[in-house]
PyMOL Python script that loads the backbone (N, CA, C, O; Angstrom):
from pymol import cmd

cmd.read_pdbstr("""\
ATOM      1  N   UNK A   1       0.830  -1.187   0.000  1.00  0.00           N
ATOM      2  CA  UNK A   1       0.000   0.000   0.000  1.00  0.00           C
ATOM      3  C   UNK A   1       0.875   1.250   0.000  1.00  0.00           C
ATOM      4  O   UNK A   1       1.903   1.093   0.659  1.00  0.00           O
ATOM      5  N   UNK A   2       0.752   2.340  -0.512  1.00  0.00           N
ATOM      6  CA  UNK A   2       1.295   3.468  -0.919  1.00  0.00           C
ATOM      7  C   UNK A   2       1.036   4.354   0.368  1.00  0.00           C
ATOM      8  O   UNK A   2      -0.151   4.486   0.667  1.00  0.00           O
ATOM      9  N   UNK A   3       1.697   4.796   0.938  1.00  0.00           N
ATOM     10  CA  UNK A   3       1.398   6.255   2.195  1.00  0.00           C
ATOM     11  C   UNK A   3       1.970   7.688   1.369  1.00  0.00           C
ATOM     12  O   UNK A   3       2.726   8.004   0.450  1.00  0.00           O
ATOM     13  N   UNK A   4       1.371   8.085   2.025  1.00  0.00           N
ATOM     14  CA  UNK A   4       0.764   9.708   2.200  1.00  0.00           C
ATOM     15  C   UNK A   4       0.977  10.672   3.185  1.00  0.00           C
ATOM     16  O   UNK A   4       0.590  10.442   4.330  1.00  0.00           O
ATOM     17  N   UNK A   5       1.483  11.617   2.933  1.00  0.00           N
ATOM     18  CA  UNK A   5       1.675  12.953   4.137  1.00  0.00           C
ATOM     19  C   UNK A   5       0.690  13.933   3.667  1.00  0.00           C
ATOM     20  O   UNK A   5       0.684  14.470   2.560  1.00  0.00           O
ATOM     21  N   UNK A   6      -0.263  14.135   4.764  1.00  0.00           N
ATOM     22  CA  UNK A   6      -1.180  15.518   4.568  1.00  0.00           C
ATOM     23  C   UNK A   6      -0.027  16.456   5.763  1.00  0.00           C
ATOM     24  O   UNK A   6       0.467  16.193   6.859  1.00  0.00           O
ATOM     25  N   UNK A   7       0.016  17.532   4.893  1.00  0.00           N
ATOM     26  CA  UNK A   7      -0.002  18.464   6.045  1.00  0.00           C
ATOM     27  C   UNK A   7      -0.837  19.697   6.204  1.00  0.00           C
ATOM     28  O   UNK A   7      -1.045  20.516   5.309  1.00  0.00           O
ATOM     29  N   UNK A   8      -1.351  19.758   7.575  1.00  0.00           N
ATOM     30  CA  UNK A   8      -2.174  20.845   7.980  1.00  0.00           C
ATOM     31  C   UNK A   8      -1.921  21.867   8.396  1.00  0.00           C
ATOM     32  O   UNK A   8      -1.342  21.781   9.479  1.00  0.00           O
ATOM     33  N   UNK A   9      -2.163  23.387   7.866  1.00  0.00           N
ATOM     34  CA  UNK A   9      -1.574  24.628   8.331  1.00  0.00           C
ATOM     35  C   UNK A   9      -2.723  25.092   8.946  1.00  0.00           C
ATOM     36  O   UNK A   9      -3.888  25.025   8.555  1.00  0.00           O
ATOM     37  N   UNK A  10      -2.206  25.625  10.067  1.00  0.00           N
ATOM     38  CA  UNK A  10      -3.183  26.527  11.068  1.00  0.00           C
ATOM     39  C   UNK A  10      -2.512  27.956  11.291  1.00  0.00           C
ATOM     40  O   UNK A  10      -1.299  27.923  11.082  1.00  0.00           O
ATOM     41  N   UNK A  11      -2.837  28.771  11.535  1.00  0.00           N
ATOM     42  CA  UNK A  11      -2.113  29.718  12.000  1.00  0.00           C
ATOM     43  C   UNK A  11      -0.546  29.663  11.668  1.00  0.00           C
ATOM     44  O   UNK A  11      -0.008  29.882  12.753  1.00  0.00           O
ATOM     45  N   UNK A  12       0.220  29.521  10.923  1.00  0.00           N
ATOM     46  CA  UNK A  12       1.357  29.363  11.092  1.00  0.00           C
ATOM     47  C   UNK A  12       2.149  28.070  11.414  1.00  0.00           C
ATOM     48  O   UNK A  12       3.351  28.077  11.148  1.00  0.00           O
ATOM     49  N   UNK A  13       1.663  27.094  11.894  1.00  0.00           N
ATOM     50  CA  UNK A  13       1.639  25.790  12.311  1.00  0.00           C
ATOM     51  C   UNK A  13       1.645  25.071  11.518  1.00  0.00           C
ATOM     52  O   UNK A  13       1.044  25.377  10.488  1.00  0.00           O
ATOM     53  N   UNK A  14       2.359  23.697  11.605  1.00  0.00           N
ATOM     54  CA  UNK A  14       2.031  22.781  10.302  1.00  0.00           C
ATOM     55  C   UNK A  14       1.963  21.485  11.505  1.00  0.00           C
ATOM     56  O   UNK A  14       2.444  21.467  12.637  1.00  0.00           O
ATOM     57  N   UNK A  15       1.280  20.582  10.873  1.00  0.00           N
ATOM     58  CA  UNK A  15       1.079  19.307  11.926  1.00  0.00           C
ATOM     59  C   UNK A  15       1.357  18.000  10.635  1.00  0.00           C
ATOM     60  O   UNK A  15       0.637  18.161   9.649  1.00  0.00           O
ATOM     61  N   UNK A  16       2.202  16.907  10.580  1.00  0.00           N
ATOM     62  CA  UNK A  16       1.927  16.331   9.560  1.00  0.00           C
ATOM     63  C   UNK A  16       1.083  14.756   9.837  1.00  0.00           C
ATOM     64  O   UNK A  16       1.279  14.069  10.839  1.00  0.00           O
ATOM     65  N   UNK A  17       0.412  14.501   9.049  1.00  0.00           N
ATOM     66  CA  UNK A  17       0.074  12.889   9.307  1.00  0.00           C
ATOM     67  C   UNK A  17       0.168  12.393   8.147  1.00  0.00           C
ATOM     68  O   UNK A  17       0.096  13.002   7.079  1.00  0.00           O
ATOM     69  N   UNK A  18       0.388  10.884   8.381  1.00  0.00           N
ATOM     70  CA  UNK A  18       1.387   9.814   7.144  1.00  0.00           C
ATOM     71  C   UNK A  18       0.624   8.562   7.450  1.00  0.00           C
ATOM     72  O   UNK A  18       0.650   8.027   8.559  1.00  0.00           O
ATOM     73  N   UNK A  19      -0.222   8.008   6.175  1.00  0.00           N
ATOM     74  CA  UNK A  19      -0.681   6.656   6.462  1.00  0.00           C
ATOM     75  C   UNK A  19      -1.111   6.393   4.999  1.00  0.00           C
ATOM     76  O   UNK A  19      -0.670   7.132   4.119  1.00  0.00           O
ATOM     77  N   UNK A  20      -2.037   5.273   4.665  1.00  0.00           N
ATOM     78  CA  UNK A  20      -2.137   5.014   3.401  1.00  0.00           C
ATOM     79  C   UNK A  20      -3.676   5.986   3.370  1.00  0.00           C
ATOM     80  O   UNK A  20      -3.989   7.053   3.899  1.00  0.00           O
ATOM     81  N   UNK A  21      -4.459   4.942   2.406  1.00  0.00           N
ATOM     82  CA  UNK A  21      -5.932   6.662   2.104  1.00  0.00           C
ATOM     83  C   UNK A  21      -6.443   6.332   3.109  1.00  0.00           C
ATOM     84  O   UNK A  21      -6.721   7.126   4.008  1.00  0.00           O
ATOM     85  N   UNK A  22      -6.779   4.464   3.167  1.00  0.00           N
ATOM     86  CA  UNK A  22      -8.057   4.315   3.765  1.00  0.00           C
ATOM     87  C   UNK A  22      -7.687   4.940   5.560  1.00  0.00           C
ATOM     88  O   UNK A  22      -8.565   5.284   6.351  1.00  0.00           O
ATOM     89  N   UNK A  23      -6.443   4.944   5.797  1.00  0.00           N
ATOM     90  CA  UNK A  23      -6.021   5.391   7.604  1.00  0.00           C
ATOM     91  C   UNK A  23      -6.451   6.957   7.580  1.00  0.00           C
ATOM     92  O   UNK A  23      -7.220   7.459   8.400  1.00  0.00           O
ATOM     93  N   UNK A  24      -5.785   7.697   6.429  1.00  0.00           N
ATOM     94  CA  UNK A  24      -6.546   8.643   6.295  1.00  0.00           C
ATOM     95  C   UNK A  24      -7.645   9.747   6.765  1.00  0.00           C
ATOM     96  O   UNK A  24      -7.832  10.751   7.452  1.00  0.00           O
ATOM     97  N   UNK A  25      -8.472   8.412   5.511  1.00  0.00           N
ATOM     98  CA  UNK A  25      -9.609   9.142   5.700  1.00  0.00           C
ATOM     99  C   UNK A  25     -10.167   8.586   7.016  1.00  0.00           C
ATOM    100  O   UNK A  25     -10.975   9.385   7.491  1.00  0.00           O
ATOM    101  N   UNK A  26     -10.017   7.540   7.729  1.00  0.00           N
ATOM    102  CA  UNK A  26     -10.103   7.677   8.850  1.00  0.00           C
ATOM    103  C   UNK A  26     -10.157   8.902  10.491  1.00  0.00           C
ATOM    104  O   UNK A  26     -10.915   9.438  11.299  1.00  0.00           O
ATOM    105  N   UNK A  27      -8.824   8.748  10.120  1.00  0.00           N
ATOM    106  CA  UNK A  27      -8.310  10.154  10.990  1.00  0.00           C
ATOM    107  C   UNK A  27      -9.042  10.916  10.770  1.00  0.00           C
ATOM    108  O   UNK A  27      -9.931  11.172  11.582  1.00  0.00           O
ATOM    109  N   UNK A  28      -8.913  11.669   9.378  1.00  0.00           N
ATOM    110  CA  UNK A  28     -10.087  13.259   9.537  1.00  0.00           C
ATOM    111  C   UNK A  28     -11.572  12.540   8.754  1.00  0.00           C
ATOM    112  O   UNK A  28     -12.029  12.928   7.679  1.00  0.00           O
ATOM    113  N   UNK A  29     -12.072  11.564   9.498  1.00  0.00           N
ATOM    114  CA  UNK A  29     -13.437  11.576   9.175  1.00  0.00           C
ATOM    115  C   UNK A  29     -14.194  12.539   9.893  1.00  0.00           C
ATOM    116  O   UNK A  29     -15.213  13.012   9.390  1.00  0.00           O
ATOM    117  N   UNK A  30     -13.679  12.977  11.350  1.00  0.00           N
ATOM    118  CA  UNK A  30     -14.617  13.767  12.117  1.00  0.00           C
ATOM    119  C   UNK A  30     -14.645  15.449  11.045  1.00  0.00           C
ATOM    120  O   UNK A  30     -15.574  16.255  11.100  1.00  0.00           O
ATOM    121  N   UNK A  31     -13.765  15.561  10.424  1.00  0.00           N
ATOM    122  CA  UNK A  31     -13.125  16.689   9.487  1.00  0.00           C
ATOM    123  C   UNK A  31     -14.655  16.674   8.708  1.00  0.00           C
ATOM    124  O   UNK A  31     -15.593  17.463   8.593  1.00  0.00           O
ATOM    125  N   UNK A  32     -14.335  15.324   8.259  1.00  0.00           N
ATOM    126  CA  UNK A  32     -15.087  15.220   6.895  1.00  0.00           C
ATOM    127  C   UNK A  32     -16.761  15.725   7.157  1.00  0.00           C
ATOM    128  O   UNK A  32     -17.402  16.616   6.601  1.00  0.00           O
ATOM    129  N   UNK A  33     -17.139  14.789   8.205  1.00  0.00           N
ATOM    130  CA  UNK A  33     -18.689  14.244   8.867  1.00  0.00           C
ATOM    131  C   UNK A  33     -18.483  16.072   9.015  1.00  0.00           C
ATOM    132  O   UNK A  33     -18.859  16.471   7.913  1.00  0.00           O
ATOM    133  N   UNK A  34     -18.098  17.226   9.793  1.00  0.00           N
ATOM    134  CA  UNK A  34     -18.824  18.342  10.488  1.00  0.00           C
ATOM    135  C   UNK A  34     -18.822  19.133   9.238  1.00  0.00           C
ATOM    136  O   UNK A  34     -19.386  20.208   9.440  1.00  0.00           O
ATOM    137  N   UNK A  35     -18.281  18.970   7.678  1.00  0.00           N
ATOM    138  CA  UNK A  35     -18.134  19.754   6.769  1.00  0.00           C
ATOM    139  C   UNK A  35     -19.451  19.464   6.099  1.00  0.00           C
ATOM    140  O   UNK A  35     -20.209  20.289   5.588  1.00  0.00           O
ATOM    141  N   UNK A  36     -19.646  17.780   6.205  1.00  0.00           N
ATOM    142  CA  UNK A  36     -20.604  17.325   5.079  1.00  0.00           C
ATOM    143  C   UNK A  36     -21.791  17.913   5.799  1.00  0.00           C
ATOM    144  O   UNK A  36     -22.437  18.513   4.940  1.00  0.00           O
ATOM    145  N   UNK A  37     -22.443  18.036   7.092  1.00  0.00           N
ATOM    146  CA  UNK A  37     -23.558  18.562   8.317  1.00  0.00           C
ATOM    147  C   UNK A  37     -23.567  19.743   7.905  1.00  0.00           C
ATOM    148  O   UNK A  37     -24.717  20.121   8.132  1.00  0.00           O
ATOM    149  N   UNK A  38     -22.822  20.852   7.282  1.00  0.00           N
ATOM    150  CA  UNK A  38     -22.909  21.997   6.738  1.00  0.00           C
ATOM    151  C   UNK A  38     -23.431  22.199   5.236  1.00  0.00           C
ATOM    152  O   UNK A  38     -23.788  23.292   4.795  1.00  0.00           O
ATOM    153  N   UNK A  39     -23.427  21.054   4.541  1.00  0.00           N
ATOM    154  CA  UNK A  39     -23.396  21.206   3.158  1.00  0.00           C
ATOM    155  C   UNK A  39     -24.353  22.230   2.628  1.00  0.00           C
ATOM    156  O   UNK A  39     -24.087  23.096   1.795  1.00  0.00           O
ATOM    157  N   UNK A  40     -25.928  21.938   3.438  1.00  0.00           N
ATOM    158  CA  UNK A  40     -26.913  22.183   2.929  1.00  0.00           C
ATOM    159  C   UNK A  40     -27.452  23.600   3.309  1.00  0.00           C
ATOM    160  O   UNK A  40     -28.610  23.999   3.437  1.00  0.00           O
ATOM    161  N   UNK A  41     -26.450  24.131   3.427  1.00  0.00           N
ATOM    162  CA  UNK A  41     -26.420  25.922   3.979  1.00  0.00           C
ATOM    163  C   UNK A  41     -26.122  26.528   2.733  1.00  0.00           C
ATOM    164  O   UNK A  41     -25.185  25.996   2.137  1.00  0.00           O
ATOM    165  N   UNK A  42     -26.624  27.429   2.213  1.00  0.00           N
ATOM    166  CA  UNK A  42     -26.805  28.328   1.242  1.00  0.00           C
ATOM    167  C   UNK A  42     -25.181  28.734   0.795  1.00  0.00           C
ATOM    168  O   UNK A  42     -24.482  29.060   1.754  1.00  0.00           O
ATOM    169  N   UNK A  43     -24.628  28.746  -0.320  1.00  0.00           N
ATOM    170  CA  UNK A  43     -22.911  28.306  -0.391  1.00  0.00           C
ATOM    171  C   UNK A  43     -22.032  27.808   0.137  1.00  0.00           C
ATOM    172  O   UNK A  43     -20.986  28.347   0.497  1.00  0.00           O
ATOM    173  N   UNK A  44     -22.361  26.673   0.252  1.00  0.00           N
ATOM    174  CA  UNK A  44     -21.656  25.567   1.142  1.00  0.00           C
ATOM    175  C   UNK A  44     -21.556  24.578   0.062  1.00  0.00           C
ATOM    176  O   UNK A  44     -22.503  24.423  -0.709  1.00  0.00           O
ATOM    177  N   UNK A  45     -20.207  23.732  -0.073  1.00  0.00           N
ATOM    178  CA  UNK A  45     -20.246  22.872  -1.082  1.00  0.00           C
ATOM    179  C   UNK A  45     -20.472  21.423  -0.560  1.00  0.00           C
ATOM    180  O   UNK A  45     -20.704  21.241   0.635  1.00  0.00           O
ATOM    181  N   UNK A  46     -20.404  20.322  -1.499  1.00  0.00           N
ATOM    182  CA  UNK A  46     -20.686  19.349  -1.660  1.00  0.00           C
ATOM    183  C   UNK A  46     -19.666  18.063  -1.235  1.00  0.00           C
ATOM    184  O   UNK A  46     -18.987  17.610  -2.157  1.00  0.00           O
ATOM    185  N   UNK A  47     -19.508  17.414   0.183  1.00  0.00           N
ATOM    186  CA  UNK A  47     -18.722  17.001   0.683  1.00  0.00           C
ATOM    187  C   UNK A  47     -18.385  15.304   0.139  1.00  0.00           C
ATOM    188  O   UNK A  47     -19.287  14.558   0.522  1.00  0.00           O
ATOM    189  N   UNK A  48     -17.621  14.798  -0.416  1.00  0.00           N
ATOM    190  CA  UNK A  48     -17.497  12.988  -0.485  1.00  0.00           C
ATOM    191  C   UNK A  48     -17.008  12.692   1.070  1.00  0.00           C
ATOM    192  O   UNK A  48     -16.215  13.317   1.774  1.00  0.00           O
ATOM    193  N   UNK A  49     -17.579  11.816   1.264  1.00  0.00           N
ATOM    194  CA  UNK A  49     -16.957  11.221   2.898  1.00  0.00           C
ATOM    195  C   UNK A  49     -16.339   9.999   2.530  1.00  0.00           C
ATOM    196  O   UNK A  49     -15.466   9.631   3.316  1.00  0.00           O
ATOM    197  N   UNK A  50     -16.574   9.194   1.454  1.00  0.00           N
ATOM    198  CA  UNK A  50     -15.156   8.124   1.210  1.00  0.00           C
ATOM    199  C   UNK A  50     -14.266   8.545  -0.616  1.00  0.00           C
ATOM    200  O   UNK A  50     -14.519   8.094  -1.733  1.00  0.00           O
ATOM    201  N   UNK A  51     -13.391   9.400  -0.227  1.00  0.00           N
ATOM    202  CA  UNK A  51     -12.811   9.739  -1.801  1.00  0.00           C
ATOM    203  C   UNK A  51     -12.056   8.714  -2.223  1.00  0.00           C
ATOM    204  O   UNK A  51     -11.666   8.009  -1.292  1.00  0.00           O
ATOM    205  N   UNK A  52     -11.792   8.456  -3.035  1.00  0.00           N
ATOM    206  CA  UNK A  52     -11.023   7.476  -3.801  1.00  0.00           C
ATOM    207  C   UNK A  52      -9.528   7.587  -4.417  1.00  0.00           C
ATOM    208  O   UNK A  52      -8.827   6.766  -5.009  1.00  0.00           O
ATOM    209  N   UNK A  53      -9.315   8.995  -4.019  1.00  0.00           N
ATOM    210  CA  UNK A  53      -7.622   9.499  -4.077  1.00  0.00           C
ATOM    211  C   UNK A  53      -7.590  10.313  -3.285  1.00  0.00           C
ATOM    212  O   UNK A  53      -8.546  10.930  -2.814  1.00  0.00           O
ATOM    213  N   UNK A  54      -6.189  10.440  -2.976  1.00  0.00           N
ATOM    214  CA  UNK A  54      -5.465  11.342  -2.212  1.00  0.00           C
ATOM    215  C   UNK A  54      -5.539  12.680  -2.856  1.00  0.00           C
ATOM    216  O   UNK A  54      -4.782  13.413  -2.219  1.00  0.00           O
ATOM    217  N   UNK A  55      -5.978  13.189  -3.610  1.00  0.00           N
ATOM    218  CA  UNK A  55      -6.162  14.422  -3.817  1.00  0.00           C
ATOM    219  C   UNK A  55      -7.525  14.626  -3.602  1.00  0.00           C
ATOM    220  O   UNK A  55      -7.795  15.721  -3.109  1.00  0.00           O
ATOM    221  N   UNK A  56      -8.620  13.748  -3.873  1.00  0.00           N
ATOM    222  CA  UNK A  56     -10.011  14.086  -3.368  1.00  0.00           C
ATOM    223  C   UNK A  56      -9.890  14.183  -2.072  1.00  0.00           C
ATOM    224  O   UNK A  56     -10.646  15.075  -1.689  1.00  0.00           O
ATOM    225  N   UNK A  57      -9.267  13.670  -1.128  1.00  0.00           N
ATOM    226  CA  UNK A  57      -9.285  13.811   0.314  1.00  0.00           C
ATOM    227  C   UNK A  57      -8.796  14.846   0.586  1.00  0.00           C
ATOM    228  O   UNK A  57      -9.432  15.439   1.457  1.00  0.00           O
ATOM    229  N   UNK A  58      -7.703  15.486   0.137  1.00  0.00           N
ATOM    230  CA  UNK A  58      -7.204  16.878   0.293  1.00  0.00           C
ATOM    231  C   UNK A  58      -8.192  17.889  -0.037  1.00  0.00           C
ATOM    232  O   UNK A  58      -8.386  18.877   0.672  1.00  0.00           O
ATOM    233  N   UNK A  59      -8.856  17.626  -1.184  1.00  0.00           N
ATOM    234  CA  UNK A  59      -9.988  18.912  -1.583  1.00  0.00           C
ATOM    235  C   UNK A  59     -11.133  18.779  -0.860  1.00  0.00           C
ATOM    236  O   UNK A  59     -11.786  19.823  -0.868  1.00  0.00           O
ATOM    237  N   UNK A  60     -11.742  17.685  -0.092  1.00  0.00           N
ATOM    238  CA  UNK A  60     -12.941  17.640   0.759  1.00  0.00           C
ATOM    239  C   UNK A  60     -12.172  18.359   2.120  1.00  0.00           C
ATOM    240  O   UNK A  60     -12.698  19.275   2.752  1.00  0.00           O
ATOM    241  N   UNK A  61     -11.167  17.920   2.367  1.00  0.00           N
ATOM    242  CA  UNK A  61     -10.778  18.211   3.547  1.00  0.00           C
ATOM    243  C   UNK A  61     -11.193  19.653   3.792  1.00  0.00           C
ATOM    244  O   UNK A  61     -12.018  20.047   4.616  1.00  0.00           O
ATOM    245  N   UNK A  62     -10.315  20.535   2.740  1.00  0.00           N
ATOM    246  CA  UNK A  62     -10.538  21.673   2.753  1.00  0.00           C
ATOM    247  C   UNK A  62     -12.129  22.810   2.392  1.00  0.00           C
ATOM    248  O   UNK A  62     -12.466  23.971   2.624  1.00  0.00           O
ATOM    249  N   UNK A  63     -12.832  21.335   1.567  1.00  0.00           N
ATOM    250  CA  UNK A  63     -14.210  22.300   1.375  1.00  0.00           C
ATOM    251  C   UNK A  63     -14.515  22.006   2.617  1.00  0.00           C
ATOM    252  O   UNK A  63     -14.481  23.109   3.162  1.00  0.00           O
ATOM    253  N   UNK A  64     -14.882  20.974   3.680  1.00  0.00           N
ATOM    254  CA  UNK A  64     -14.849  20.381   4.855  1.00  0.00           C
ATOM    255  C   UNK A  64     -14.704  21.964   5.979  1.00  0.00           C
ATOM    256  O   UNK A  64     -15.464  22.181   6.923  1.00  0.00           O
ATOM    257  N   UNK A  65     -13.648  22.808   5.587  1.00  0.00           N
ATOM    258  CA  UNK A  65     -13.283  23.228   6.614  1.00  0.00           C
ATOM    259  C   UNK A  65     -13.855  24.974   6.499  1.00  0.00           C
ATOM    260  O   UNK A  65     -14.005  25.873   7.327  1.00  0.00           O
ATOM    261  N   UNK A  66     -14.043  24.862   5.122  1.00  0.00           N
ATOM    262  CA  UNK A  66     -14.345  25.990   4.957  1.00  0.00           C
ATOM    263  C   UNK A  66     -15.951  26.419   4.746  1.00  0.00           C
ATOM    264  O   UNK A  66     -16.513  27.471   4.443  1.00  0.00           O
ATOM    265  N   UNK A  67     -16.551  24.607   5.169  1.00  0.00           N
ATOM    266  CA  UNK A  67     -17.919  25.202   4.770  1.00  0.00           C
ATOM    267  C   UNK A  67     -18.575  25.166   6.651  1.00  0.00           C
ATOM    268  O   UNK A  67     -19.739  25.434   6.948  1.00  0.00           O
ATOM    269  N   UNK A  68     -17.152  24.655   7.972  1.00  0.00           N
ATOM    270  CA  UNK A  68     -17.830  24.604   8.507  1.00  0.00           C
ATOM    271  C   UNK A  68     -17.609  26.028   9.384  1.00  0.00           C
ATOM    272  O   UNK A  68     -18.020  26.195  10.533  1.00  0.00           O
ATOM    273  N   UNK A  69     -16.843  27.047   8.554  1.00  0.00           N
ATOM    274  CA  UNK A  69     -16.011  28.506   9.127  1.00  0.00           C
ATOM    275  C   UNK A  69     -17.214  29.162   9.048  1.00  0.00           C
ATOM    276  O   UNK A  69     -18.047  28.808   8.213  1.00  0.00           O
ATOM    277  N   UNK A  70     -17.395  29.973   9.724  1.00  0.00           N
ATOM    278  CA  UNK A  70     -18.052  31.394  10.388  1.00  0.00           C
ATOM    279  C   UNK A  70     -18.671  31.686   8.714  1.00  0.00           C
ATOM    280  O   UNK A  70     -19.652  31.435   8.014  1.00  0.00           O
ATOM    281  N   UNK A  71     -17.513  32.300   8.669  1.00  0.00           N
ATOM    282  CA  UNK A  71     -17.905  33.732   7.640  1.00  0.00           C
ATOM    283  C   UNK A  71     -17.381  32.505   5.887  1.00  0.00           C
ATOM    284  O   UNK A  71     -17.139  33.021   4.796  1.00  0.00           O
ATOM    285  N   UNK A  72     -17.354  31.412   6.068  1.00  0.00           N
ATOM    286  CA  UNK A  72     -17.127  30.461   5.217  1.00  0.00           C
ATOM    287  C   UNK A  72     -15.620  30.053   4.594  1.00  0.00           C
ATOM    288  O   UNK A  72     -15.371  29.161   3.783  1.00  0.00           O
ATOM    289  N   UNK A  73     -14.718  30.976   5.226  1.00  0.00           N
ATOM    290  CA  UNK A  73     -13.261  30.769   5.047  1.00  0.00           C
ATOM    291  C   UNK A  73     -12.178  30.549   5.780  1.00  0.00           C
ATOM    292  O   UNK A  73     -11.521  31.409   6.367  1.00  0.00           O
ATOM    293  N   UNK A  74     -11.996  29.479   5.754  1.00  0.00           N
ATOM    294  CA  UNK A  74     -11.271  28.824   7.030  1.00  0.00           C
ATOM    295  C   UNK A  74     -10.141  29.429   7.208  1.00  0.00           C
ATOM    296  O   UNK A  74      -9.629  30.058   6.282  1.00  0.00           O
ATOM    297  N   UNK A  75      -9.447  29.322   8.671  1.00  0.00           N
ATOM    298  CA  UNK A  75      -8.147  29.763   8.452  1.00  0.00           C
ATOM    299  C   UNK A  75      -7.061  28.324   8.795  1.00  0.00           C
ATOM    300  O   UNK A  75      -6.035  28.363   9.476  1.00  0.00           O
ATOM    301  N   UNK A  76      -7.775  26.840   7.951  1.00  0.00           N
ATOM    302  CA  UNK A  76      -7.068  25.701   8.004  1.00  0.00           C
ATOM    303  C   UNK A  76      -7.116  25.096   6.746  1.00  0.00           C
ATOM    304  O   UNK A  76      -8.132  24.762   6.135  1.00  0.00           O
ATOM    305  N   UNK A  77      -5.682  24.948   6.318  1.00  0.00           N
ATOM    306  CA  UNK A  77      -5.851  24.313   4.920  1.00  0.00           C
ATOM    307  C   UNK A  77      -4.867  23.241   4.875  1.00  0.00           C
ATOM    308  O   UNK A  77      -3.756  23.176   5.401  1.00  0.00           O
ATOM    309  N   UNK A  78      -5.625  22.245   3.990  1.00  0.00           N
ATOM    310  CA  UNK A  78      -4.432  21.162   4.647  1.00  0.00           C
ATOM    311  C   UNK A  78      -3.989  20.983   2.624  1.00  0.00           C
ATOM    312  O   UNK A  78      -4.655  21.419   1.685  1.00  0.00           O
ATOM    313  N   UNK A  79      -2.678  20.206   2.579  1.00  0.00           N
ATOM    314  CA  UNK A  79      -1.511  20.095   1.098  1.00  0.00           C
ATOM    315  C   UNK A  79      -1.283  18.271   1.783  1.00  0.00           C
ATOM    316  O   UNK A  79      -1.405  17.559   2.780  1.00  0.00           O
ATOM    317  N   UNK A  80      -0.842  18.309   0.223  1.00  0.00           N
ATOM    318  CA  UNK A  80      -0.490  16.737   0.340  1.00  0.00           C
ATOM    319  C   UNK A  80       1.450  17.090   0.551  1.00  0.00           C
ATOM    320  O   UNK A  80       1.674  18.300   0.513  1.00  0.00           O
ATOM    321  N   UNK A  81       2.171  16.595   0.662  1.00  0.00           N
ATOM    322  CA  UNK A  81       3.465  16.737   1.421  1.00  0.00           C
ATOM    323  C   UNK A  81       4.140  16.056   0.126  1.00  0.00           C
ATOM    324  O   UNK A  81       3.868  14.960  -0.363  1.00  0.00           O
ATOM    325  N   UNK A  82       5.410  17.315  -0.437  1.00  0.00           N
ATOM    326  CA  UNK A  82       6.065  16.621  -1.648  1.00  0.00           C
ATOM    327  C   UNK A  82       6.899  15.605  -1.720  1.00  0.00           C
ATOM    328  O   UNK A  82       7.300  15.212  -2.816  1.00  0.00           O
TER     329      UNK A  82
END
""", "prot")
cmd.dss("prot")
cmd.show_as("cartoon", "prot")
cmd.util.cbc("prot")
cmd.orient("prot")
């Protein structure tokens, strides 16, 4: 199985996690589940909760985070690690 580094920026911060997809999407399912509970709010996008690549998990992550922000723009974005 192939692993993966997401890393997550917060404020200045980077945190990394390394596993294959399915550990993954594990880890930030709670990510996933409070983004997808937002979807259905008036510009809020459209969440997958099992993606099928490592780049779909990176782009839910982040609609994930930004649909569950205040004013709709998170200040957490997570990159896949080169």
């Amino acid at each position: 199985m192939k692993t993966y580094t997401i890393i997550k920026s917060r404020r200045g911060m980077e945190t990394k996690s390394t596993g294959t997809l399915e550990e993954l999407i594990g880890k930030f399912s709670y990510t996933l589940e409070r983004g997808h509970s937002w979807e259905n709010e008036p510009g809020n996008r459209r969440i997958n909760m099992r993606p099928k690549t490592i780049r779909s998990l990176i782009d839910n992550l982040n609609r994930s985070e930004n649909n569950a922000a205040l004013n709709g723009c998170s200040s957490v974005f997570y990159r896949l690690a080169e």
